[in-house]
C-alpha positions, 0 to 999 in steps of 0.5 A: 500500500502506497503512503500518501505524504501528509504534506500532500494530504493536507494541501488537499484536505486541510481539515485534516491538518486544523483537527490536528492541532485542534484545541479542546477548549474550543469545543464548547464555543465551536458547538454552540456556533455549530448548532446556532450556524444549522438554525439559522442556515437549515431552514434559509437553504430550505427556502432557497432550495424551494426558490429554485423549484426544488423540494425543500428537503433538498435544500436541507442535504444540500446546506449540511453536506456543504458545511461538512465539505467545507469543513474538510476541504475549507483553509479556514475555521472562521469562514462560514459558507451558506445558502446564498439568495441570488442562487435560487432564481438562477437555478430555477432559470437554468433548470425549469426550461429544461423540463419536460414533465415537471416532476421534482425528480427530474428538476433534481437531477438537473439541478444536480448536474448543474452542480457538477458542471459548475464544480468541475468548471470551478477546478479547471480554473483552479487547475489553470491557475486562472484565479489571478482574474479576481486580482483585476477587479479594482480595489473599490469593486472588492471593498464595495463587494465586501461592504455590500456582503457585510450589510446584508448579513448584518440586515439578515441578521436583524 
């Protein structure tokens, strides 16, 4: 059995490295924030899942499979990653046409592949070292895309 280096492990699934040097002390604050992020997220990724056309239950496995998987792959402990409002609309723009009979099932299935096409999209311009693009939005853009982002949680919130 070959033996991957850690060094390479950690690259590709840097949860591994943070539960290494996890500090028990945190456990308390980090469940607390754990259970308050499920309440908050849970019943938005619902509501955003029945946005796009979708069974609300699918919004549900797809808010908690998303916060595990960053949880493993995600270079940060203090970065939260959720549901986000202007996705329903787009997925229902993108799938609904596509549809013949209307049925959850298949409206699924598209969403589903519209998922893997924009992950496997996402890792080709990963691959292609193409995230250099971003830099070429002026400072102004990125600090009124950040200020922006900071009042609509804070509004959600309220």
């Amino acid at each position: 059995m070959m033996r991957v280096p850690r060094a390479s492990a950690d690259r590709w699934v840097p949860g591994i490295a943070l539960l290494a040097k996890y500090d028990r002390g945190w456990l308390r604050s980090d469940l607390v924030a754990g259970v308050v992020l499920a309440a908050i997220l849970v019943p938005q990724g619902m509501a955003y899942a029945e946005l796009a056309g979708l069974p609300a239950v699918n919004g549900l496995y797809t808010t908690v499979a998303c916060l595990v998987g960053y949880a493993l792959f995600g270079p940060s402990r203090v970065l939260v990653l959720g549901p986000d409002s202007s996705l329903g609309p787009l997925i229902f723009a993108s799938i609904v046409p596509l549809s013949i009979t209307g049925d959850p099932a298949e409206l699924v299935a598209f969403a589903g592949l519209l998922a893997l096409l924009v992950g496997a999209i996402e890792v080709g311009l990963g691959i292609g070292k193409l995230g250099f693009v971003a830099d070429l939005l002026s400072k102004e853009v990125q600090v009124g895309y950040m200020i922006g982002l900071g009042v609509t949680i804070v509004v959600g919130q309220l």
